[in-house]
C-alpha distance (Angstrom), angle and dihedral (degrees) to the residues before:
residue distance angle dihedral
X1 . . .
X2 3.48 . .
X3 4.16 97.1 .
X4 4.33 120.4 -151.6
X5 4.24 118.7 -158.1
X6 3.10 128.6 170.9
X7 3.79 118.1 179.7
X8 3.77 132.4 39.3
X9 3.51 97.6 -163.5
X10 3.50 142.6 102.6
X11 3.11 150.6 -80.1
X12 3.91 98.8 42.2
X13 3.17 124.3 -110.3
X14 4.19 138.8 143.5
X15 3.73 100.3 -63.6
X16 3.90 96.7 22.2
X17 3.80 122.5 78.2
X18 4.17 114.0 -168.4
X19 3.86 125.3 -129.9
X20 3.16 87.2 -109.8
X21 3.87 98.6 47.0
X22 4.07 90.2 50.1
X23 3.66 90.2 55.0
X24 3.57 93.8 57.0
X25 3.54 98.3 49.4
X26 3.63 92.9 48.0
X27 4.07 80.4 52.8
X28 3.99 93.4 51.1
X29 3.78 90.1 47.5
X30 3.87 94.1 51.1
X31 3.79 93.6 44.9
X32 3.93 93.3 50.1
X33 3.56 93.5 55.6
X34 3.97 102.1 -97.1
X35 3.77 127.0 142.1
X36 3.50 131.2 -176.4
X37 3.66 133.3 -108.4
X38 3.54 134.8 -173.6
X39 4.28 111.5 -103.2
X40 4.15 84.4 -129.2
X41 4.04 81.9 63.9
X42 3.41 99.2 50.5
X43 3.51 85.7 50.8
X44 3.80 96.5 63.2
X45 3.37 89.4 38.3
X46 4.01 85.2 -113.4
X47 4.09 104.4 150.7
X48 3.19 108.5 172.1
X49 3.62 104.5 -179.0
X50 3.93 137.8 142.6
X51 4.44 104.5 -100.2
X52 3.48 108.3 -92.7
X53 3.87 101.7 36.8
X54 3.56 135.9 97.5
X55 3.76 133.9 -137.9
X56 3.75 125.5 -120.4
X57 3.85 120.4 176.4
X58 3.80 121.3 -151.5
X59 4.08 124.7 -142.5
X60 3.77 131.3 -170.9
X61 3.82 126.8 -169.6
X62 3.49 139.3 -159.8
X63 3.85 109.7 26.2
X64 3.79 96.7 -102.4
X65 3.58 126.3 176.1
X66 4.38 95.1 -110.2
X67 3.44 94.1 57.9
X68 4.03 101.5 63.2
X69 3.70 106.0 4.2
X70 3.93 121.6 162.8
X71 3.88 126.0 -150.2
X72 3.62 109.2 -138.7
X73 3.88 123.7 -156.6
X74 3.67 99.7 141.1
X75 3.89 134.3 -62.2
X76 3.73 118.2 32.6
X77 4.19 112.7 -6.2
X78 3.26 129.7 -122.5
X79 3.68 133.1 -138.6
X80 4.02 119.8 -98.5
X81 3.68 108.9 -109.6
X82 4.15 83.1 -143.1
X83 3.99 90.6 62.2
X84 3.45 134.3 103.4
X85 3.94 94.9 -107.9
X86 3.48 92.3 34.0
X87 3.50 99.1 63.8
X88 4.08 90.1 37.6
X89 3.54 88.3 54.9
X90 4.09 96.4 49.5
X91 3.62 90.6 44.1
X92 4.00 83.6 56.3
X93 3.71 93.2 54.6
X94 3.51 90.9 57.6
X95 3.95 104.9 41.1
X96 4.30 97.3 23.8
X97 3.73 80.9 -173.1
X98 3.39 106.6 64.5
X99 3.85 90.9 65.6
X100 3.77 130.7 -142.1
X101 4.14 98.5 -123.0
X102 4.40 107.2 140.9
X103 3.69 125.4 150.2
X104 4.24 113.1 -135.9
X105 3.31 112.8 -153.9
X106 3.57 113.1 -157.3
X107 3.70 154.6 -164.4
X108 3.68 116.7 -136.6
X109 4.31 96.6 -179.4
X110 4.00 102.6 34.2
X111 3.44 128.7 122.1
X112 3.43 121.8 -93.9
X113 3.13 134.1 -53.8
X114 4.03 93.6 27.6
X115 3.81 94.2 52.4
X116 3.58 99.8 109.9
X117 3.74 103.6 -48.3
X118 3.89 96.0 -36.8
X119 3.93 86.0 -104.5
X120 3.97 88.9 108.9
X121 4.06 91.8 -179.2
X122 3.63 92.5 46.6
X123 4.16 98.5 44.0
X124 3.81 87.7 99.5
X125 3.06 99.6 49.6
X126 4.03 95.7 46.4
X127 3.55 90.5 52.5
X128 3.44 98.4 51.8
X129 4.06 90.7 43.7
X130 4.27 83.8 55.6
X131 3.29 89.6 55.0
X132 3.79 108.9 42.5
X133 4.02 88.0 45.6
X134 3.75 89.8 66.3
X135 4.53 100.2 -102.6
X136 3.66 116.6 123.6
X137 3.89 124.7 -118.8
X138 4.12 108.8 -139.2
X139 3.72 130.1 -166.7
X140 4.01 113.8 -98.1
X141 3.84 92.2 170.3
X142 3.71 125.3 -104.9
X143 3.38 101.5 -65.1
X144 3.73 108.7 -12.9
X145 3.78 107.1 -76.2
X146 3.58 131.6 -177.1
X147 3.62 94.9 -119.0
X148 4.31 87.6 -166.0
X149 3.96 88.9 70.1
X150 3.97 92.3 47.8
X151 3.61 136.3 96.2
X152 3.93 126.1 -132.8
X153 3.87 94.2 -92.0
X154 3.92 93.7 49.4
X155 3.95 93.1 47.8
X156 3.75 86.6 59.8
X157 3.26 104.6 33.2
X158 4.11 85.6 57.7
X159 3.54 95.8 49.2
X160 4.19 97.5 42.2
X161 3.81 93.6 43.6
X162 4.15 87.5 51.4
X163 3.26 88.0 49.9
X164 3.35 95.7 48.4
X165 3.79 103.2 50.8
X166 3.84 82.9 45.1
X167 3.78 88.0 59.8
X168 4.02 91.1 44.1
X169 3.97 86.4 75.4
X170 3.83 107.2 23.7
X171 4.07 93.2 41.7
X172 4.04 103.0 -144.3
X173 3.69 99.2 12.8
X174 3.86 109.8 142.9
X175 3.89 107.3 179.2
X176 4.21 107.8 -137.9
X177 3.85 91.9 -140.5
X178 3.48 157.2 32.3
X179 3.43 144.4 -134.4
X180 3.92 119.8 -145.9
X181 4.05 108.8 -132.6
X182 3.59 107.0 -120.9
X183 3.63 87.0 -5.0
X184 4.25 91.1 -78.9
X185 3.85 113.2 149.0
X186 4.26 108.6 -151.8
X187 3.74 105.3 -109.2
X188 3.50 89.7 -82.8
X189 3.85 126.6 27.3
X190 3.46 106.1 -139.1
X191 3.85 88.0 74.8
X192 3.85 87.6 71.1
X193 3.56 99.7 36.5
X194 3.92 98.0 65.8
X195 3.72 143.3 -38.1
X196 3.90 136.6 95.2
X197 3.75 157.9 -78.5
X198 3.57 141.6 168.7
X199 3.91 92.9 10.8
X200 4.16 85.1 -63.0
X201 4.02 109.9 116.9
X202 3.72 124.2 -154.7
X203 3.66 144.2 -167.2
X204 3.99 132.7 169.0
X205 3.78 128.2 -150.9
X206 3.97 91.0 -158.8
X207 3.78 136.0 -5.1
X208 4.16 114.1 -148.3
X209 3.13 120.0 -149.9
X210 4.27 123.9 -145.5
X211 3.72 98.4 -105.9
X212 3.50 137.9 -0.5
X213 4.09 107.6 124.2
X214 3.80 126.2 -110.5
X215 3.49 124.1 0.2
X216 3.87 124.9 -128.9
X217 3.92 124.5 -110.7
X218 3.76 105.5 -70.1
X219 4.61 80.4 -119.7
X220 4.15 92.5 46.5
X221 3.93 121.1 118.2
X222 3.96 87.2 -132.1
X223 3.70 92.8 58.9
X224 4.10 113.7 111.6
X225 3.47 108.4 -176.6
X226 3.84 85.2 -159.7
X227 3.58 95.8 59.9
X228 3.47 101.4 41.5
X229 4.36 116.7 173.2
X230 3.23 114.3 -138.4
X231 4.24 122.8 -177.8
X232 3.82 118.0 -126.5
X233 3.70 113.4 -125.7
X234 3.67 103.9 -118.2
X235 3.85 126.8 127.4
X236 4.03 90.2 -114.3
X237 4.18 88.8 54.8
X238 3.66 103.2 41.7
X239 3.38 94.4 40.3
X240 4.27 90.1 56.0
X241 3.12 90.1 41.4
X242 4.34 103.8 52.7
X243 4.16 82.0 43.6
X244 3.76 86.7 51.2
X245 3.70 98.2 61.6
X246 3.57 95.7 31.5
X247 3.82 86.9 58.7
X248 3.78 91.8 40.4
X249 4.00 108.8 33.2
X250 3.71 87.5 170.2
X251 3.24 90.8 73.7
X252 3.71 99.5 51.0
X253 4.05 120.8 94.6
X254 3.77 100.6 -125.4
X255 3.50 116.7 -173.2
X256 3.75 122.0 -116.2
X257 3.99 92.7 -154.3
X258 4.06 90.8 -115.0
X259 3.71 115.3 90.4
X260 3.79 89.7 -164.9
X261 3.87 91.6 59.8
X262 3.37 129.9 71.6
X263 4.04 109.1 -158.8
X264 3.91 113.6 -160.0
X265 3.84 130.8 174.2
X266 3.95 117.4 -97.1
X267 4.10 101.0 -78.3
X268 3.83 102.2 20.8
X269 3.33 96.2 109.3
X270 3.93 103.8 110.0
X271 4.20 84.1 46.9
X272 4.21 74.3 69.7
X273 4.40 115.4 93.3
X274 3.92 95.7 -124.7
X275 3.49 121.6 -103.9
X276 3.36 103.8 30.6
X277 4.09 119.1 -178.7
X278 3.43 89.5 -131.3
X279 3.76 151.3 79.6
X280 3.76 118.2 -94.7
X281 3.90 119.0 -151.2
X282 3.57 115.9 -167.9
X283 3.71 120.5 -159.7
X284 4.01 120.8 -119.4
């Protein structure tokens, strides 16, 4: 399950999540076996999990203020107990195994309040925590265009000139990934996956998508890292989506406790993307 929230906030509503209501899915999550790894794992197919558990990966769009918001009483901040990575962070410090990986995907040019965290002399400083904490930063255009109504030079110049005010405050970052805007693909994809503009080149590993389910095994034949699933975080959807897999445990990545195996059931080979750097165990 690769889960997508957007607002910390209250009261609760389609595209907001409450304190409260984060905490408890974090809870439901630890006490169904899941543990978190990073998006950039998944990618290479590195799960590095204890046997027995499964990974879930946690996104956030949009830059708003619950997800990374600092207290400020003079001196250095400190981060709001009530935010997104707050509450992630506690939750660490009282299970260390569940993990804190999550992937923000920001907007460097919107409007307040989603410009990155609507704390404008802090959104250095929170992008530089994000990253030297271990979560990943992802593209989420400029300012959250529909890249469907958008010719070839907009699409790029979007994506590069995010990047590029991203890299103004963490100096090098290039985020793997990107998250569609509504879930609109440009006319054609390629524009999204990689290219250039403004002297500012880009290329993604994956681009998720804002619905869609489950996603395949990161080392599965159906897996398109260019049409990656992700579940939105509301009651309704994680709630179908924990029965699901405690209904059908077959379809549930479990991990092995090696993350340079790959254990499969007797006969699953062909679900398998070929040439895989990695060993395949098959179960008797």
């Amino acid at each position: 399950m690769i889960l997508e929230y957007h607002k910390i906030d209250r009261p609760e509503g389609r595209w907001t999540r409450t304190p409260e209501s984060f905490r408890r899915d974090l809870s439901r999550l630890w006490e169904r076996g899941y543990r978190l790894v990073a998006l950039g794992d998944y990618l290479d197919g590195r799960i590095a999990l204890p046997r027995g558990t499964t990974p879930v990966i946690l996104t956030f769009d949009d830059s708003s203020p619950g997800q990374l918001r600092y207290l400020e009483g003079g001196g250095e901040p400190v981060i709001d107990p009530q935010c997104a990575v707050g509450i992630l962070e506690a939750f660490e410090r009282e299970r260390p195994e569940f993990g804190h990986a999550a992937t923000f995907y920001v907007l460097p040019g919107a409007d307040r309040p989603n410009r990155l965290f609507d704390q404008p002399q802090w959104a250095g400083h929170k992008l530089t925590y994000l990253v030297r904490r271990g979560y990943e930063i992802g593209n989420h255009t400029l300012w959250h265009a529909n890249l469907a109504r958008y010719p070839e030079e907009v699409v790029r110049q979007q994506i590069a000139t995010a990047q590029e005010w991203i890299g103004r405050h963490v100096p090098g970052y290039q985020p793997r990934t990107l998250a569609l805007p509504m879930g609109a693909y440009p006319r054609d994809p390629q524009w999204a996956v990689a290219g250039r503009s403004n002297g500012t080149a880009y290329r993604h590993e994956a681009i998720l998508m804002v619905a869609g389910g489950a996603a395949p095994s990161p080392h599965a034949r159906a897996l398109d890292a260019y049409r990656l699933p992700r579940i939105q975080a509301v009651d309704a959807d994680i709630t179908r989506w924990l029965d699901h897999f405690d209904r059908h445990p077959g379809d549930r990545y479990v991990s092995d406790g090696d993350p340079a195996t790959v254990t499969i059931p007797r006969g699953a080979a062909a679900k398998l993307r070929p040439g895989l750097a990695i060993k395949v165990v098959e179960l008797p």
